[in-house]
VOKOL-646078 format. One record per residue (C-alpha): x, y, z; residue in three letters. Coordinates in Angstrom, 3 decimals, padded with zeros to 6 digits, m for minus. Layout:
BEGIN
+----------+----------+----------+------+
!       xx !       yy !       zz ! rest !
+----------+----------+----------+------+
!        X !        Y !        Z !  ALA !
...
+----------+----------+----------+------+
REM end
This chain:
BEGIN
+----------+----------+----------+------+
!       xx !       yy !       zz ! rest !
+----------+----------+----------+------+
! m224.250 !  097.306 !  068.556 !  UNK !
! m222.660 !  098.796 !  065.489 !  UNK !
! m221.002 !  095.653 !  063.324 !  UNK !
! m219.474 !  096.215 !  059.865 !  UNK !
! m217.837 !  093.667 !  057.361 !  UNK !
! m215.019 !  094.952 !  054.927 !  UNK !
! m214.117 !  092.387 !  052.169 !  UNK !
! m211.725 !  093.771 !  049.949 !  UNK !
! m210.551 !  092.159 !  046.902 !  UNK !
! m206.848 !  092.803 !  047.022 !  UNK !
! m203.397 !  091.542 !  047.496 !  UNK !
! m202.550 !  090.241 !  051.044 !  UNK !
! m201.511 !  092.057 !  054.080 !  UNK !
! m199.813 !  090.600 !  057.379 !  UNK !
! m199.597 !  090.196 !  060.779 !  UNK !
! m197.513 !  087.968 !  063.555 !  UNK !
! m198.746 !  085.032 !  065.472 !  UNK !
! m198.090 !  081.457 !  066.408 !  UNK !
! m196.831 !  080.331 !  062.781 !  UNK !
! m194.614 !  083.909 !  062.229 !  UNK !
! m195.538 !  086.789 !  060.324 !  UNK !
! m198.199 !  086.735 !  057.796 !  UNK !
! m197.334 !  087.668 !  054.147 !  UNK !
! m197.218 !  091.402 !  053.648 !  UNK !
! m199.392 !  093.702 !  050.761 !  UNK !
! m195.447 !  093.827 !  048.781 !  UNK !
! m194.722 !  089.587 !  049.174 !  UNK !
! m198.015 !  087.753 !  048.416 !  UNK !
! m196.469 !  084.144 !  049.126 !  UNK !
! m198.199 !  081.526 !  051.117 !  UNK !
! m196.653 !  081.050 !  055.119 !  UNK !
! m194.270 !  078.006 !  054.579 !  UNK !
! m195.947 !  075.165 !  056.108 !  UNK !
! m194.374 !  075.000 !  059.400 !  UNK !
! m191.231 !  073.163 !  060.848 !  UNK !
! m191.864 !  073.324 !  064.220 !  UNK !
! m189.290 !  071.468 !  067.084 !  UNK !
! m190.387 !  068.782 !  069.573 !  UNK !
! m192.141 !  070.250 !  072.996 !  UNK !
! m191.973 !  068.998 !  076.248 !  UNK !
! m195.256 !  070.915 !  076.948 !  UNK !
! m198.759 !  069.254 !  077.112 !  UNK !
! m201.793 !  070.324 !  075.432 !  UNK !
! m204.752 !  068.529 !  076.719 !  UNK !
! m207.409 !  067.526 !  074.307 !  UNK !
! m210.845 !  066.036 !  074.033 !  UNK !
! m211.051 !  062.491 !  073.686 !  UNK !
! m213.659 !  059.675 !  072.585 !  UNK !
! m214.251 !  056.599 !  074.226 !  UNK !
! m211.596 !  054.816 !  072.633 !  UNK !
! m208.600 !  057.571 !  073.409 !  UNK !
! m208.793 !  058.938 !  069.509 !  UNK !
! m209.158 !  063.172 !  069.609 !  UNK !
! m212.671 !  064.337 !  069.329 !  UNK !
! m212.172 !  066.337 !  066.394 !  UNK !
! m215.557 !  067.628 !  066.540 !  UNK !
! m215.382 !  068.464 !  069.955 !  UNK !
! m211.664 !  069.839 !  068.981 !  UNK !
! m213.528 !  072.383 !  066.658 !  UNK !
! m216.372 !  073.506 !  068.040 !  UNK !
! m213.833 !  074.655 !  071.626 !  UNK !
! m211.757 !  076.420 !  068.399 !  UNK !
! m215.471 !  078.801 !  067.694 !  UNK !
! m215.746 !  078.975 !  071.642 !  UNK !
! m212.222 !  080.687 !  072.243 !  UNK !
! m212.179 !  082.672 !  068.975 !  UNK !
! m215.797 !  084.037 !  069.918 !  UNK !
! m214.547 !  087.082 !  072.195 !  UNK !
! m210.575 !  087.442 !  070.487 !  UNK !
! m209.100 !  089.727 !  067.547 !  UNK !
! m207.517 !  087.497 !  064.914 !  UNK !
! m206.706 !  087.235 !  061.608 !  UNK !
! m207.935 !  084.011 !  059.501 !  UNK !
! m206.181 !  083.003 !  056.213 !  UNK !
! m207.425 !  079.874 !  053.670 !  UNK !
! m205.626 !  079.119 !  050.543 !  UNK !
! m207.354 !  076.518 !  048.364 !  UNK !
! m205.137 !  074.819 !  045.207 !  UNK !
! m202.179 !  076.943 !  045.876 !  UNK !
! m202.819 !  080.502 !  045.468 !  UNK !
! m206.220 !  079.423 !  043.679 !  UNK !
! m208.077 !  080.814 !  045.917 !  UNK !
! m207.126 !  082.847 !  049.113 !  UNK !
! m209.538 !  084.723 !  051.393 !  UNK !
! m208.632 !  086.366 !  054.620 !  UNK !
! m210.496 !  087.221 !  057.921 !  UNK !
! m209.912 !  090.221 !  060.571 !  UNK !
! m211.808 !  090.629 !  063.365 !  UNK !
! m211.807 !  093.724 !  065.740 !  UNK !
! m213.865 !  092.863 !  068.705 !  UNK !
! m213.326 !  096.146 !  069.963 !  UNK !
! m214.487 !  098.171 !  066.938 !  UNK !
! m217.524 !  095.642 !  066.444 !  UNK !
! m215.741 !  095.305 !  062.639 !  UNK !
! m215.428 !  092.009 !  060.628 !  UNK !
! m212.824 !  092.432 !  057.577 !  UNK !
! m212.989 !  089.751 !  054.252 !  UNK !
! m211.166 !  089.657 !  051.616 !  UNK !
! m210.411 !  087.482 !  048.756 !  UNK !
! m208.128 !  087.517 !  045.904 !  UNK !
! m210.352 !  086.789 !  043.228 !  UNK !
! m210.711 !  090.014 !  041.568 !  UNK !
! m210.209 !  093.925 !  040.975 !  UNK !
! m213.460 !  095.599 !  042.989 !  UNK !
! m213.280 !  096.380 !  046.604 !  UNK !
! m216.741 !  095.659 !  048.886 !  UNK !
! m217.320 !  097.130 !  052.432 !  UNK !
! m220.644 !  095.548 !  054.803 !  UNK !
! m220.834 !  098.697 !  057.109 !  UNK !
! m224.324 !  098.488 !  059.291 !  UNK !
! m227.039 !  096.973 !  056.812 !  UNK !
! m225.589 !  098.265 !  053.678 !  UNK !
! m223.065 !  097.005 !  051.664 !  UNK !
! m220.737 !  099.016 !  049.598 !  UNK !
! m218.851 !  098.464 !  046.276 !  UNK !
! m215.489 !  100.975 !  044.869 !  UNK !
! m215.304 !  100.856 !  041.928 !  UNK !
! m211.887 !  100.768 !  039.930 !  UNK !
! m212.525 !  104.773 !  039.160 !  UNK !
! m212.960 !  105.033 !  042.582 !  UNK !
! m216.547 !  105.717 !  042.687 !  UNK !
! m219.169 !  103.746 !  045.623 !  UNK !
! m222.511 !  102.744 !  045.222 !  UNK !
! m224.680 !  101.062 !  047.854 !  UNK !
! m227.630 !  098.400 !  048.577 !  UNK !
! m228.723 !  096.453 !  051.478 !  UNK !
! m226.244 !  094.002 !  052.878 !  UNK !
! m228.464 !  091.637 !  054.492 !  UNK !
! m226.654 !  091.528 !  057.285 !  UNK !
! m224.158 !  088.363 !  056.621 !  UNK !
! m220.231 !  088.102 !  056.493 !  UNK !
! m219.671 !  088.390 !  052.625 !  UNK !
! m217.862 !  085.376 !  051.061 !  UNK !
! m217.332 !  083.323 !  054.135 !  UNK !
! m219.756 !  081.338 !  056.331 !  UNK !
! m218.333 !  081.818 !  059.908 !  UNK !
! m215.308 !  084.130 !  060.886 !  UNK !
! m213.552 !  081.185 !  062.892 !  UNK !
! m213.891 !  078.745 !  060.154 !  UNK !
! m215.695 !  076.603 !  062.018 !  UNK !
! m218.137 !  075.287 !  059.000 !  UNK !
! m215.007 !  075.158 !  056.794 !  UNK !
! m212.710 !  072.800 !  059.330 !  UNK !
! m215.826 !  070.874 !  059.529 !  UNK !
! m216.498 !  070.513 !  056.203 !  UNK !
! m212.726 !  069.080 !  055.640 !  UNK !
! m212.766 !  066.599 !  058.914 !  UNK !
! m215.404 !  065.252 !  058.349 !  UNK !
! m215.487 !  061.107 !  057.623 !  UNK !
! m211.904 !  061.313 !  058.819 !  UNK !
! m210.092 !  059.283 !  061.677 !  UNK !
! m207.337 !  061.726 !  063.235 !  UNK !
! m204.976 !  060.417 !  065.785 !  UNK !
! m202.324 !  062.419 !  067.909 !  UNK !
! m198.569 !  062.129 !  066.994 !  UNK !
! m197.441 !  064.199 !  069.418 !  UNK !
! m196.968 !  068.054 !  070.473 !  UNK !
! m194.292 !  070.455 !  068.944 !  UNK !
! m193.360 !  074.069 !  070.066 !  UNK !
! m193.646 !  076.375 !  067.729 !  UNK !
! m192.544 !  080.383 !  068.512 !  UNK !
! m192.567 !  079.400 !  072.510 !  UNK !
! m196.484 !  078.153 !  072.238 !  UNK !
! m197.030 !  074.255 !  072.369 !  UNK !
! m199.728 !  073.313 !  069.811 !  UNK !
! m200.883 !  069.294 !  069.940 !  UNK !
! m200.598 !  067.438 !  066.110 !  UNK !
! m203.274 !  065.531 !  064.699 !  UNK !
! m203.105 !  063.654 !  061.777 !  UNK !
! m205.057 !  061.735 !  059.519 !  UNK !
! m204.154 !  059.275 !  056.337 !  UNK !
! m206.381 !  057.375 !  054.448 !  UNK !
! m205.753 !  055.400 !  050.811 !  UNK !
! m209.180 !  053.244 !  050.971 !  UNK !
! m212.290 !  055.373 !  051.775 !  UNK !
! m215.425 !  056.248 !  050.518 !  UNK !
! m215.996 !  060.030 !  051.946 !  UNK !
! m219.191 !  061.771 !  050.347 !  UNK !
! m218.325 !  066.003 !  049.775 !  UNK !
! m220.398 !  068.173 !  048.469 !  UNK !
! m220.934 !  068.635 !  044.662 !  UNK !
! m221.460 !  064.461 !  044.611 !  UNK !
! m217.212 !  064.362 !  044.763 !  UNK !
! m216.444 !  061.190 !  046.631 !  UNK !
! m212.462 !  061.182 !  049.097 !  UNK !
! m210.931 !  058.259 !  047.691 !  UNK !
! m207.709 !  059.441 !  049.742 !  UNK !
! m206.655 !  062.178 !  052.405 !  UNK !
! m203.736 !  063.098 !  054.216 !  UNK !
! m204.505 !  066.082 !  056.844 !  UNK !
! m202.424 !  067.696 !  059.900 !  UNK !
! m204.298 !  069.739 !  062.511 !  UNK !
! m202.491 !  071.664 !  064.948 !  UNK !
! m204.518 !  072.834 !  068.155 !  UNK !
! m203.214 !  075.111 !  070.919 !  UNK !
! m203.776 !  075.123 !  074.781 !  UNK !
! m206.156 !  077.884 !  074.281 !  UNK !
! m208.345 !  075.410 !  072.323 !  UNK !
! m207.586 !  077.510 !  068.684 !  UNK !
! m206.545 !  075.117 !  065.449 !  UNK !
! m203.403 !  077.143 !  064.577 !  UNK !
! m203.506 !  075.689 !  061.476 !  UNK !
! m204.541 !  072.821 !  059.179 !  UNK !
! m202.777 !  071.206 !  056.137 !  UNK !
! m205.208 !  069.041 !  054.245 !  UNK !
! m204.646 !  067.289 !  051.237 !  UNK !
! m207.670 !  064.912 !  049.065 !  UNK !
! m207.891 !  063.462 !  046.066 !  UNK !
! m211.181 !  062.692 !  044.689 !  UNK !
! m212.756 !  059.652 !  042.470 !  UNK !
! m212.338 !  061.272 !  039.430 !  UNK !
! m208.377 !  061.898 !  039.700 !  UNK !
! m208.432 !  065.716 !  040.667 !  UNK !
! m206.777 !  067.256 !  044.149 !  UNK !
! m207.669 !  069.890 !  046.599 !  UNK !
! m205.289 !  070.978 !  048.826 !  UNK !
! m206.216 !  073.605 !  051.592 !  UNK !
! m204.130 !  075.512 !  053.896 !  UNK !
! m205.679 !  076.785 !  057.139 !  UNK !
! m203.828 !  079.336 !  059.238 !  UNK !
! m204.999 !  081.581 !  062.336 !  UNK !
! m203.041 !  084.425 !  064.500 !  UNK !
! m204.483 !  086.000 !  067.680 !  UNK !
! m204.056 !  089.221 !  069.436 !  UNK !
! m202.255 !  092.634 !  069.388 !  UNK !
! m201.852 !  093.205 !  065.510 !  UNK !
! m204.082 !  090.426 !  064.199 !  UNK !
! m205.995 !  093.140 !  062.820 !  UNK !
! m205.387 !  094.862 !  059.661 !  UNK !
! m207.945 !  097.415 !  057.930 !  UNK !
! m207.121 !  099.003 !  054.549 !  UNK !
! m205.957 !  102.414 !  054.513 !  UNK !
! m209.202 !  103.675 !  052.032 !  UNK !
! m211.853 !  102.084 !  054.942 !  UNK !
! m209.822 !  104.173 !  057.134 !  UNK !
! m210.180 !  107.487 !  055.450 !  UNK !
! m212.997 !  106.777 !  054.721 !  UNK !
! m214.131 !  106.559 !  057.994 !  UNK !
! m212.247 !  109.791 !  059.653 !  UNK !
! m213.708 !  111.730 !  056.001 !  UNK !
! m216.884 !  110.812 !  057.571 !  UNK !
+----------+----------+----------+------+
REM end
């Protein structure tokens, strides 16, 4: 099966979903965190022994439902930091990355990996056959990562553009969490928001570490018709071939 990964270091592009519209290419802001209304609905959940969510549980059904659906994945890190976005295209077999962090535009087509220049030129090696710049296209490793050592507890569900999505939430001022790069949590405040289809919709995490400094991360999914967005040169490129 053909598969090809497009990361292109750009400005953002949109698309609709659970938490509205996505920014588009000419308004590069962050989606507002959400203000959602109270639901009625349910949205049943894995639990431990003790009634708590199974957040790992919670994540790994997230990888299971994404695994066969077209959607579009945004992370912000520190603001607008860092950003990186995720399309998949089941149907085309065609993982898109991008991340703002630069000026050069890279395209994983097949084995081979791709780079256009700023003159507009392209020059090729082997790809290796991994998604550039991310480790999984759900974010699976990356909620992980950020739940990890954390005690959520659910506060309820909220409706938000006619879907019910179940809120989890975490606060801690007293802990002790090891991440990686020897940083130790010394305090976290996180909301996860999980749909009936088993997809976190989004996550709003916030730690500060032993040393004083903050990382805040903003997690946000969409699903189905127009999730998908491929830039306009991979395109022509494509029908030029």
């Amino acid at each position: 099966m053909r598969q090809a990964f497009v990361l292109a270091v750009v400005v953002l592009a949109g698309c609709s979903g659970v938490f509205g519209s996505a920014t588009t290419e000419s308004d590069p802001a962050v989606t507002p965190a959400p203000v959602p209304t109270p639901s009625t609905g349910d949205v049943s959940l894995p639990q431990t022994a003790d009634g708590t969510p199974a957040v790992g549980r919670v994540i790994t059904a997230h990888r299971q439902a994404l695994s066969t659906r077209d959607l579009h994945r945004r992370t912000v890190v520190d603001g607008n930091l860092s950003t990186t976005d995720v399309w998949v295209d089941r149907d085309a077999d065609r993982t898109r990355v991008r991340r703002v962090t630069g000026t050069t535009t890279d395209v994983v087509e097949g084995d081979r990996r791709y780079e256009r220049a700023e003159n507009g030129s392209v020059v090729s090696e082997p790809a290796g056959g991994r998604l550039p710049a991310v480790e999984t296209a759900s974010g699976f490793f990356l909620l992980q990562r950020y739940v990890a050592g954390l005690v959520y507890n659910r506060t309820g569900t909220v409706e938000r553009n006619d879907t019910a999505l179940a809120v989890l939430r975490a606060n801690t001022t007293d802990s002790t969490i090891s991440r990686s790069g020897s940083r130790t949590v010394v305090a976290a405040d996180s909301t996860l928001y999980v749909g009936r289809d088993g997809v976190v919709r989004a996550m709003d995490h916030r730690e500060r570490y032993a040393d004083g400094t903050v990382r805040t991360l903003r997690f946000r999914v969409w699903t189905g018709e127009g999730s998908v967005a491929m830039p306009d040169w991979f395109e022509e490129r494509e029908t030029a071939g």
